[in-house]
N, C-alpha and C positions, 0 to 999 in steps of 0.2 A: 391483794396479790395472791397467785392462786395458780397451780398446776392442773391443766388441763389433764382428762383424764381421757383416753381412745376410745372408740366405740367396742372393740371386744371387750374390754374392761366393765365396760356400765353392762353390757351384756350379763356376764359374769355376778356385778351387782344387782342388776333384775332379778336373777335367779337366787340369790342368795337374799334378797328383801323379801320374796313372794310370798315363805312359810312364816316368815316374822310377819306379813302382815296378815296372813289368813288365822292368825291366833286371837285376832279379833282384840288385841289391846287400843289402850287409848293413846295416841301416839301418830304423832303429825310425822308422815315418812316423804322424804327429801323424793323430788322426782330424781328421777334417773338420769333424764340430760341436765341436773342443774348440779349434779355433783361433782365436783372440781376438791382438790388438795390445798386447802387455805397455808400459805405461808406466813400472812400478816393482814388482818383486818384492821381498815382505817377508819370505818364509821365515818361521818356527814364528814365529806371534804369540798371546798372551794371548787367549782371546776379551774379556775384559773392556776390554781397551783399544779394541774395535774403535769404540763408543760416542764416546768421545773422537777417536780418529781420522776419522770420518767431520765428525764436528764441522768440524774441523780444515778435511778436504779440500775442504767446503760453503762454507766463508767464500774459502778459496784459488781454486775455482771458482765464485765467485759472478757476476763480471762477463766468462767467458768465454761463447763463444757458439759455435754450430753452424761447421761450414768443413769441406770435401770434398776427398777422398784418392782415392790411385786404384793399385791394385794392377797392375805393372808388373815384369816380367822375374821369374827366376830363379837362385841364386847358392847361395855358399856361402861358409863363416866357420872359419875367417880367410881362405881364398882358394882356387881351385879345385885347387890342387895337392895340398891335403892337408886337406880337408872335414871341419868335424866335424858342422857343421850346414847344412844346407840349407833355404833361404828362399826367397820370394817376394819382389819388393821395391815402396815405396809410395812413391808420389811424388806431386803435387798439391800442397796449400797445407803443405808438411812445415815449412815456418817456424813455423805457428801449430802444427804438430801439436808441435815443437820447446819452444815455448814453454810449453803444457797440459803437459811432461813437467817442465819445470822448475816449474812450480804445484805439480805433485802431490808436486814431493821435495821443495820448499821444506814445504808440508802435513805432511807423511809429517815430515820432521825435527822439526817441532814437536811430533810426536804422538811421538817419544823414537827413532824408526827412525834408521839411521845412513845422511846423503846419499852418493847413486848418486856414484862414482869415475871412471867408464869414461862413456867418451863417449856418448853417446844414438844408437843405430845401428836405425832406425823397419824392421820388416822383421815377416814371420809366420813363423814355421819351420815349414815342411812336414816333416821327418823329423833325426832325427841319425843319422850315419855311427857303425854299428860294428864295423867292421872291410874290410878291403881287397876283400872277395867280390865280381867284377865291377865294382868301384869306376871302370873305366878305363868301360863301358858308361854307368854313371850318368851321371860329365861328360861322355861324348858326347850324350847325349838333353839334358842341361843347353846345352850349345854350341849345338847344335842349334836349341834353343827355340823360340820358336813368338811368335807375334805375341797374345797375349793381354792384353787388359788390362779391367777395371771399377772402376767409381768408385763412390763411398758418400760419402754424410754422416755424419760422426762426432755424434751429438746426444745421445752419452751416456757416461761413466763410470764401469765396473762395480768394486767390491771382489769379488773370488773366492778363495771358499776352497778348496783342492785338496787331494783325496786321494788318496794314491798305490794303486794296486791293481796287481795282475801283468798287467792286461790294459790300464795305461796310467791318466794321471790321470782324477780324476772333479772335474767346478766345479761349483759351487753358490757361486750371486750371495748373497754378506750384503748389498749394499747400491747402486742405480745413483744416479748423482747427473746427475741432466739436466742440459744445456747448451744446450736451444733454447729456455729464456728466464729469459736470467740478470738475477739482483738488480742492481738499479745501484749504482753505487760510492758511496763516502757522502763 
């Protein structure tokens, strides 16, 4: 489950990946159309359950409604001394975006999924860290940073299926469920 992200935005992210990746580290970097806002990752699912879960997610998100985000800074996880991944970071109405996360598990748990454990940390991964090559150049260009930011409205959540390939994942949307004009509550 996953917020699509606008074409100005990956825009935005191109340019903000270009100097991380010209630093020549070791570090598998996210294409730019595959980068979407993970709300809950389900690993190998049934296709047949997807039916039912989407059920599920439609009544969880029925009375939520559009609110805008805004992509801001760059980092890394767990912390810049020892990177495995490298993000972008979202900031704007992240309360509401906080809340649509806890919809979709509470959803997701009712569809048989096992609820998320680990704190809800809203972020895009531009690449993962694999291994130490120029590593010390990366967080310089990362320190560095740059004053970039753009905003979007979130109006939609996507389910995507992913398939792994050697050249990086491939999505494909089973299902988007809108949020700029939700059912009233009953």
């Amino acid at each position: 489950m996953a917020i699509p992200i606008p074409d100005h935005c990956k825009k935005l992210l191109d340019q903000l990946q270009q100097p991380l990746r010209d630093s020549g580290a070791d570090v598998r970097w996210t294409s730019i159309q595959n980068i979407h806002l993970t709300l809950k990752f389900l690993g190998e699912i049934d296709p047949g359950t997807v039916p039912a879960l989407v059920e599920q997610l439609r009544d969880a998100l029925a009375t939520q409604s559009c609110f805008s985000l805004r992509l801001h800074g760059v980092g890394g996880f767990p912390d810049l001394r020892s990177p495995r991944v490298i993000w972008c970071g979202i900031e704007g109405d992240v309360e509401r975006l906080k809340q649509l996360h806890k919809e979709v598990d509470r959803a997701c748990a009712k569809a048989g999924f096992t609820p998320e454990q680990r704190p809800f940390q809203p972020h895009l991964t531009l690449g993962r860290v694999r291994g130490k090559r120029n590593l010390h150049r990366l967080l310089d260009c990362i320190r560095i940073g740059g004053d970039h930011e753009s905003s979007f409205d979130v109006r939609e959540v996507r389910l995507y299926q992913s398939s792994l390939t050697p050249h990086g994942s491939i999505y494909k949307m089973l299902a988007g469920l809108d949020l700029t004009s939700p059912r009233p509550s009953l």
